[in-house]
N, CA, C and O atoms as CSV, one atom per row, in Angstrom:
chain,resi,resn,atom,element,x,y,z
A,1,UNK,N,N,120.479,121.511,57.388
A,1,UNK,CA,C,120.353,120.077,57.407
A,1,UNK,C,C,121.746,119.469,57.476
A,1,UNK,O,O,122.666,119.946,56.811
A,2,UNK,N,N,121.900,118.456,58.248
A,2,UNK,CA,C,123.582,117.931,58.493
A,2,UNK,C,C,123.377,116.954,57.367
A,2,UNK,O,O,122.427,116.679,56.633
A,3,UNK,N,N,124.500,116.571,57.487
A,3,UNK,CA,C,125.099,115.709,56.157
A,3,UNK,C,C,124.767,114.039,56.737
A,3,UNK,O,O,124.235,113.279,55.929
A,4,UNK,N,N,125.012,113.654,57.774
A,4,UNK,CA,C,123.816,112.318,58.174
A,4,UNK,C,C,122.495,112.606,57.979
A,4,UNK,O,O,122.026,111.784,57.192
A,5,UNK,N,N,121.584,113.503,58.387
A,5,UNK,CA,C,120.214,113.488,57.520
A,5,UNK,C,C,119.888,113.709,56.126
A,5,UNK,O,O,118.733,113.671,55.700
A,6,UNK,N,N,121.341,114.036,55.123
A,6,UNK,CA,C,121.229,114.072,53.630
A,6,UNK,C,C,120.697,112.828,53.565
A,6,UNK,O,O,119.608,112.539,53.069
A,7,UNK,N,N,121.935,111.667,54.367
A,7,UNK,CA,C,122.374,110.621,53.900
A,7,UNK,C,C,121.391,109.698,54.318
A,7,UNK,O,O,121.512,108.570,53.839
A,8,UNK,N,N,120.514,109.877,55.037
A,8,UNK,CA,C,119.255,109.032,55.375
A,8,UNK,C,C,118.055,109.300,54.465
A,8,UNK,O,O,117.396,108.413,53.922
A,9,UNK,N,N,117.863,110.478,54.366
A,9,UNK,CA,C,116.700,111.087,53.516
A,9,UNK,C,C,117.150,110.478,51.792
A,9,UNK,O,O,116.299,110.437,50.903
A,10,UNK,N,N,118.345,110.126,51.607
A,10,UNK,CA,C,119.167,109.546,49.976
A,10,UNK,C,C,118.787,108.199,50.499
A,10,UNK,O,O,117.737,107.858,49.954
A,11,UNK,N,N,119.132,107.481,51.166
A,11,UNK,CA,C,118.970,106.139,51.751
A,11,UNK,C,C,117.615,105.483,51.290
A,11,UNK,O,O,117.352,104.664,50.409
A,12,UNK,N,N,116.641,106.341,52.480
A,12,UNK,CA,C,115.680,105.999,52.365
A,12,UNK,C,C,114.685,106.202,50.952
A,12,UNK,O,O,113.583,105.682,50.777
A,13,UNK,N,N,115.308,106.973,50.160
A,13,UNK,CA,C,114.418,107.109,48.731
A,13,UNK,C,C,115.481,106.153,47.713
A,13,UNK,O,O,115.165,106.028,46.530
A,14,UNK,N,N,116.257,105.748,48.031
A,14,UNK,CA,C,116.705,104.668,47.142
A,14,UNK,C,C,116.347,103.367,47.588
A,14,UNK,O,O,116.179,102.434,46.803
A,15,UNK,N,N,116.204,103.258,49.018
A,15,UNK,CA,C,115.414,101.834,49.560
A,15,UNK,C,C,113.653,101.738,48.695
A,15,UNK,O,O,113.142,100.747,48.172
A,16,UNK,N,N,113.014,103.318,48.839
A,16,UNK,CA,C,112.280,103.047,48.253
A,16,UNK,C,C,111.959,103.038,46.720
A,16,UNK,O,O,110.778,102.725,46.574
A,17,UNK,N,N,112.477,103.228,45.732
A,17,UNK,CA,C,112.622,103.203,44.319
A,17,UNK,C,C,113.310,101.468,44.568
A,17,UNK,O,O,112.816,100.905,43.591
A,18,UNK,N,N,113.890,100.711,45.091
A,18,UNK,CA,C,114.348,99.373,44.743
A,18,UNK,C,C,112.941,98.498,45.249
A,18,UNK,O,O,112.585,97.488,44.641
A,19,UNK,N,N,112.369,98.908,46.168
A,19,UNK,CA,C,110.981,98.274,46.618
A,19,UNK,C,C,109.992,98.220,45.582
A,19,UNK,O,O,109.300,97.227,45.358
A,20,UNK,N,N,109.909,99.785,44.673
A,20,UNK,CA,C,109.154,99.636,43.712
A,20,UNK,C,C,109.524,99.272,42.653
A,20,UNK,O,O,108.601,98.970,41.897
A,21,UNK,N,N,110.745,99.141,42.166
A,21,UNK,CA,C,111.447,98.198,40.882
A,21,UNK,C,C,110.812,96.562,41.265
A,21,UNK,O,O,110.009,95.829,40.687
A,22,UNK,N,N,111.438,96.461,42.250
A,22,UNK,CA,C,110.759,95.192,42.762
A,22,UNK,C,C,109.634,94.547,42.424
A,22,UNK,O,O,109.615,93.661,41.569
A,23,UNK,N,N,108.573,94.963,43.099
A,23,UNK,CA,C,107.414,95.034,43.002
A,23,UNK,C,C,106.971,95.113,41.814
A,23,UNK,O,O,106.086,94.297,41.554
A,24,UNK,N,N,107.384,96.061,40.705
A,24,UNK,CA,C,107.093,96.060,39.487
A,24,UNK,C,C,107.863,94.902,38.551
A,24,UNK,O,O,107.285,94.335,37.623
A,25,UNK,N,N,108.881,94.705,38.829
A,25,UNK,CA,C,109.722,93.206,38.227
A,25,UNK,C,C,108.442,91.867,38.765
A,25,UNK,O,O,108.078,91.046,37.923
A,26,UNK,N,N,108.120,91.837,39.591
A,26,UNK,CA,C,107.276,90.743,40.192
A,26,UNK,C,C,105.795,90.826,39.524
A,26,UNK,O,O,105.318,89.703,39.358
A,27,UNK,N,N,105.071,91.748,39.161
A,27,UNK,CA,C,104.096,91.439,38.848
A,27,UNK,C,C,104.237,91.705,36.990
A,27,UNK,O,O,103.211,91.780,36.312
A,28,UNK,N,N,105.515,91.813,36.412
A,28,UNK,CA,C,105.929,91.732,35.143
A,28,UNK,C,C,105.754,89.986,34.867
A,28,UNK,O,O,105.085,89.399,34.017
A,29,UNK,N,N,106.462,89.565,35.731
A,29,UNK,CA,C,106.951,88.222,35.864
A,29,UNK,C,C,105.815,87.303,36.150
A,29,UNK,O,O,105.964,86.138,35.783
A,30,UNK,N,N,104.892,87.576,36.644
A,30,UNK,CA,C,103.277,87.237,36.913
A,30,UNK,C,C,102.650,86.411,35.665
A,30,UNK,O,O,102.431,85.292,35.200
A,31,UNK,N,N,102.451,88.706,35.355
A,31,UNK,CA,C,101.498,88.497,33.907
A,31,UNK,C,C,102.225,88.122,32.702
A,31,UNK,O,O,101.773,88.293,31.569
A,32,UNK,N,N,103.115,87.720,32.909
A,32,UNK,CA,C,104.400,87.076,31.891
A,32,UNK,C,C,103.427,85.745,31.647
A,32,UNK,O,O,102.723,85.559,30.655
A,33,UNK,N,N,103.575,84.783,32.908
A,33,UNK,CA,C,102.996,83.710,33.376
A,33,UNK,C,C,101.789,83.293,32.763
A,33,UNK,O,O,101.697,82.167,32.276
A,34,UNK,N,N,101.023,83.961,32.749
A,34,UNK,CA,C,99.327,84.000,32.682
A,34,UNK,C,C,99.284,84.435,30.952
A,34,UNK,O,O,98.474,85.157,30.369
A,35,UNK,N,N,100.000,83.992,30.630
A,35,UNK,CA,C,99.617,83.941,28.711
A,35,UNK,C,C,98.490,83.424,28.349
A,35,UNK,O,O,98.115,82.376,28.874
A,36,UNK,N,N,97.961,83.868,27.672
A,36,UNK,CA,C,96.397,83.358,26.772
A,36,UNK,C,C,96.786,82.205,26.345
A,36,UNK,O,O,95.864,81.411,26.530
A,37,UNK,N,N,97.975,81.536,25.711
A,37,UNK,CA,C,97.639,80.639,24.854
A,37,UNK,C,C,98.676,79.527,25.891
A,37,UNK,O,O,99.694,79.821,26.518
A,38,UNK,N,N,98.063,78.363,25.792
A,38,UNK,CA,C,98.536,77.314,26.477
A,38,UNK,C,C,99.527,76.485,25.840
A,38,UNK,O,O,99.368,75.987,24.726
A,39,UNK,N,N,100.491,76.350,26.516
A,39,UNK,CA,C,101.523,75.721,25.896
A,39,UNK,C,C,101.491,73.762,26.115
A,39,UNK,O,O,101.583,73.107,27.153
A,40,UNK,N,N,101.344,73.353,24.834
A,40,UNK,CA,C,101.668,72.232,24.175
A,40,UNK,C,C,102.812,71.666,23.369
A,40,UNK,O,O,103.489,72.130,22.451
A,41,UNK,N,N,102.808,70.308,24.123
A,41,UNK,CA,C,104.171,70.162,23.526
A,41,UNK,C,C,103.561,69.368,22.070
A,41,UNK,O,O,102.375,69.089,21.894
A,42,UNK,N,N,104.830,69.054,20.971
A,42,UNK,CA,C,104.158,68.416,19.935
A,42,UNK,C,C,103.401,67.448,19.552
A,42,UNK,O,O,102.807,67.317,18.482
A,43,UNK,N,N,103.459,66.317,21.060
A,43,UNK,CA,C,102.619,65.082,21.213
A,43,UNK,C,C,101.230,65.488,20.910
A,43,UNK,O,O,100.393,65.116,20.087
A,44,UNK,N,N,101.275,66.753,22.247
A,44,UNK,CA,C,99.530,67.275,22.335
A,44,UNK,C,C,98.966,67.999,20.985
A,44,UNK,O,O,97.822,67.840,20.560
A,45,UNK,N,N,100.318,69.114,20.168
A,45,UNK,CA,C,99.321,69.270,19.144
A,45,UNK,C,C,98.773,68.175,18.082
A,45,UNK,O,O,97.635,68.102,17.621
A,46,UNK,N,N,99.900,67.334,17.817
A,46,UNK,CA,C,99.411,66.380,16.836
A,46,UNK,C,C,98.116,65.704,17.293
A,46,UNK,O,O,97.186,65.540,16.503
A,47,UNK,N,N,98.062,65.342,18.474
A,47,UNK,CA,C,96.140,64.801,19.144
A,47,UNK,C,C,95.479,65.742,18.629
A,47,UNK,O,O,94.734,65.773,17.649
A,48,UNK,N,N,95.846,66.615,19.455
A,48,UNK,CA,C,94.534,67.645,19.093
A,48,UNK,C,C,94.194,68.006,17.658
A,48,UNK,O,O,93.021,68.261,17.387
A,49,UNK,N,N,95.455,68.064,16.391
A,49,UNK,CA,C,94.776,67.882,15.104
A,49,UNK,C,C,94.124,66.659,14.920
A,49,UNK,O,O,93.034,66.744,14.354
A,50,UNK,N,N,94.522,65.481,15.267
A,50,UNK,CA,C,93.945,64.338,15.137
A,50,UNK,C,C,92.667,64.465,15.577
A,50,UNK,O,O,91.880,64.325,14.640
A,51,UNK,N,N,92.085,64.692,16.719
A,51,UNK,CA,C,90.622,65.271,17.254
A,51,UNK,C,C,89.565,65.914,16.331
A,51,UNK,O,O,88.449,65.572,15.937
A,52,UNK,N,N,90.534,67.206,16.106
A,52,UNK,CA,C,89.867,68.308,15.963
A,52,UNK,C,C,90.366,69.470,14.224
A,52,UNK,O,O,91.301,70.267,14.144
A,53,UNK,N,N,89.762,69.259,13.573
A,53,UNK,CA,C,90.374,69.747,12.396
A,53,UNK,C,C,90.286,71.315,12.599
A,53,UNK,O,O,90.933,71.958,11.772
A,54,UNK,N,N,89.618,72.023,13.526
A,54,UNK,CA,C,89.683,73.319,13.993
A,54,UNK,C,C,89.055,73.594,15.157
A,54,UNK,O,O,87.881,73.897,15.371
A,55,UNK,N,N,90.521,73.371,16.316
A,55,UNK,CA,C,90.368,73.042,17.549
A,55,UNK,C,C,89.954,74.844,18.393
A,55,UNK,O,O,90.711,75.814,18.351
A,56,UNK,N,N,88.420,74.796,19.155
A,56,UNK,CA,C,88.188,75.617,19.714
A,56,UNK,C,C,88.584,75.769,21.290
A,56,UNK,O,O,87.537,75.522,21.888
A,57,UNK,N,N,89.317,75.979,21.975
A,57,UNK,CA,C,89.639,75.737,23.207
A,57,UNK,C,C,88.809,76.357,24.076
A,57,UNK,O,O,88.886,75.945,25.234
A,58,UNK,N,N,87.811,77.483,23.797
A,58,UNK,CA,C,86.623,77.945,24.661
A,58,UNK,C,C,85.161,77.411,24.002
A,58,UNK,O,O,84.132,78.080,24.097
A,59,UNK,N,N,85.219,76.285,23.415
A,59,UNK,CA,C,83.984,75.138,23.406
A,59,UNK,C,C,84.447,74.448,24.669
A,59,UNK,O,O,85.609,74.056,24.772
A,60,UNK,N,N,83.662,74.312,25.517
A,60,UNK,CA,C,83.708,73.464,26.983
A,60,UNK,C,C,83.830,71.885,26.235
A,60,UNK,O,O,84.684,71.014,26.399
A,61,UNK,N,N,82.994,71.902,25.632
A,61,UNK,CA,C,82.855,70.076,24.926
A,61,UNK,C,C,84.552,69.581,24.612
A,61,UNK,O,O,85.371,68.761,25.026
A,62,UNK,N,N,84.436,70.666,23.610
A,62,UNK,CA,C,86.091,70.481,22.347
A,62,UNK,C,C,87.267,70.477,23.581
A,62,UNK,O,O,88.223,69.704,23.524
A,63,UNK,N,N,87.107,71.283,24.521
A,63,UNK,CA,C,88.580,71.286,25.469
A,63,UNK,C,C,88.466,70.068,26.607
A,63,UNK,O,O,89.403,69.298,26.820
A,64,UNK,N,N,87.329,70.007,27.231
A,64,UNK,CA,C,87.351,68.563,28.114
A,64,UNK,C,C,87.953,67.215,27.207
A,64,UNK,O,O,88.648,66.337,27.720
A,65,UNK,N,N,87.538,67.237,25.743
A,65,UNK,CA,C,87.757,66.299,25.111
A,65,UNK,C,C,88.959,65.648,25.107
A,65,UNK,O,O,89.434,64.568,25.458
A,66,UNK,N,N,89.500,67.336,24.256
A,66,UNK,CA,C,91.147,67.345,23.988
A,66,UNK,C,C,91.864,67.325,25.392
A,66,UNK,O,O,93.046,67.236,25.059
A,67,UNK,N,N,91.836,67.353,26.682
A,67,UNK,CA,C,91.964,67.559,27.858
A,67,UNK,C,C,91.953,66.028,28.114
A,67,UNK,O,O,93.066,65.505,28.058
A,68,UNK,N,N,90.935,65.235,28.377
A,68,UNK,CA,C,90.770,63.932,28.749
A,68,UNK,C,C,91.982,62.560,27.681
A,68,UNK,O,O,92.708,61.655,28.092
A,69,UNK,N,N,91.610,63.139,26.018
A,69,UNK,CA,C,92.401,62.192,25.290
A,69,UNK,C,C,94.160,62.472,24.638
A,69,UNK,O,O,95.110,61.887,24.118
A,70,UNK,N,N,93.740,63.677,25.084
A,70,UNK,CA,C,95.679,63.970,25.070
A,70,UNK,C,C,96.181,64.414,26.016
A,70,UNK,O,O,97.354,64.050,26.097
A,71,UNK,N,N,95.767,65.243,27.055
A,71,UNK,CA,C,96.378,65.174,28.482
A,71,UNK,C,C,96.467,64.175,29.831
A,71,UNK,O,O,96.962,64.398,30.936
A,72,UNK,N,N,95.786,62.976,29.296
A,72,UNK,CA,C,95.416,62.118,30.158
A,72,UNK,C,C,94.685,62.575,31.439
A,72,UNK,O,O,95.021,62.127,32.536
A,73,UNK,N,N,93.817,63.351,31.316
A,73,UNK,CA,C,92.756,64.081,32.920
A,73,UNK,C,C,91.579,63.119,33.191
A,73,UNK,O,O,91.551,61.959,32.781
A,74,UNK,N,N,90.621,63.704,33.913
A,74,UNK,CA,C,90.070,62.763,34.652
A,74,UNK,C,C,88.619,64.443,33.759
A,74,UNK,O,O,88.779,65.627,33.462
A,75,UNK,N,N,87.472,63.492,33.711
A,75,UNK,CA,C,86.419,64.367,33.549
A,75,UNK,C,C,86.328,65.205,34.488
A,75,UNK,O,O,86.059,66.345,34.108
A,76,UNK,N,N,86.452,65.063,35.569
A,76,UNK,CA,C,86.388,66.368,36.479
A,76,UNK,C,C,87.670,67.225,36.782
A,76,UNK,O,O,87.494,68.380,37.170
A,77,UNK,N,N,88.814,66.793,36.649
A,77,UNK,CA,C,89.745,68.105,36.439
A,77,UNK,C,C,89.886,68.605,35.017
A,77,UNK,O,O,90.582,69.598,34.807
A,78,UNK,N,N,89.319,68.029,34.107
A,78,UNK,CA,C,89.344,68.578,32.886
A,78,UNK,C,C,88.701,69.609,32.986
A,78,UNK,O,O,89.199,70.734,32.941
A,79,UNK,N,N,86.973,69.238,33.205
A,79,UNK,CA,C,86.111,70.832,33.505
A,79,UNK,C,C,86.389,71.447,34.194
A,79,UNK,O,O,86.421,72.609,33.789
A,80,UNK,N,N,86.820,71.237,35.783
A,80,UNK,CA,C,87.279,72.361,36.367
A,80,UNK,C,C,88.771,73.103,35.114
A,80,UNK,O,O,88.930,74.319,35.222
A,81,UNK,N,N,89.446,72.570,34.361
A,81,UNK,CA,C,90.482,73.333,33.948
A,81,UNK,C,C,89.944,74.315,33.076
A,81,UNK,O,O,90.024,75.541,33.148
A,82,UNK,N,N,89.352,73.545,32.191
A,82,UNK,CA,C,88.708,74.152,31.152
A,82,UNK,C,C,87.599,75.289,31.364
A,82,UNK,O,O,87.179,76.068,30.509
A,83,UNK,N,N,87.210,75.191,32.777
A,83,UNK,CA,C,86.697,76.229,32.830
A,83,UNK,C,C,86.703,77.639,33.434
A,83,UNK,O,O,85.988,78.641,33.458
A,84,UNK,N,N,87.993,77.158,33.955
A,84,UNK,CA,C,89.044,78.556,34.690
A,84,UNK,C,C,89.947,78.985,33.206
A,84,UNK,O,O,90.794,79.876,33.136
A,85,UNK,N,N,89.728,78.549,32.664
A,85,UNK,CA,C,90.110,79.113,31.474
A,85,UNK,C,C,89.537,79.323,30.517
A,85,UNK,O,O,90.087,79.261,29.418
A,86,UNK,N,N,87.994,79.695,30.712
A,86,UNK,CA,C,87.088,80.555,30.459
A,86,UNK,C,C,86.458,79.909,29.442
A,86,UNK,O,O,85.737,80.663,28.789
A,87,UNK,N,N,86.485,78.305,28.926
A,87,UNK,CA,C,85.560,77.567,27.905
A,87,UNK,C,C,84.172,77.627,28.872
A,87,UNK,O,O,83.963,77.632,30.085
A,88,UNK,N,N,83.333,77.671,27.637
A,88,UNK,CA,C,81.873,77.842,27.784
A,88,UNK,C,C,81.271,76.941,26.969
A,88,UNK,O,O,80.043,76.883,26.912
């Protein structure tokens, strides 16, 4: 084997180990994203205690609520939100 086909056959398996670092950095960074718990700033929690003395966020009712009077939404993007995020 010559020493230019070392250097391609090294090439090409370090092109591919950075493709799959890659790839694996990107869908780290994803499910990073997609956290269970929704982030509120302190305006929204204080509503939502004000609401709700033990706020259920998968009661469809309890999250459109808290959705409509502390996020300012509209009844229909509330349910659609609330329900891609799995309230029932």
């Amino acid at each position: 084997m010559t020493s230019a086909r070392r250097s391609d056959i090294a090439s090409e398996s370090g092109s591919h180990e950075m493709r799959t670092l890659g790839l694996f950095i990107l869908a780290a960074t994803l499910l990073a994203d997609c956290s269970a718990e929704p982030e509120y700033s302190d305006q929204q929690r204080a509503c939502i205690a004000k609401q709700y003395k033990e706020y259920d966020a998968k009661q469809l009712g309890q999250c459109v609520n808290v959705c409509k009077s502390c996020m300012g939404g509209s009844t229909t993007t509330c349910t659609t939100s609330c329900n891609l995020k799995g309230a029932r």
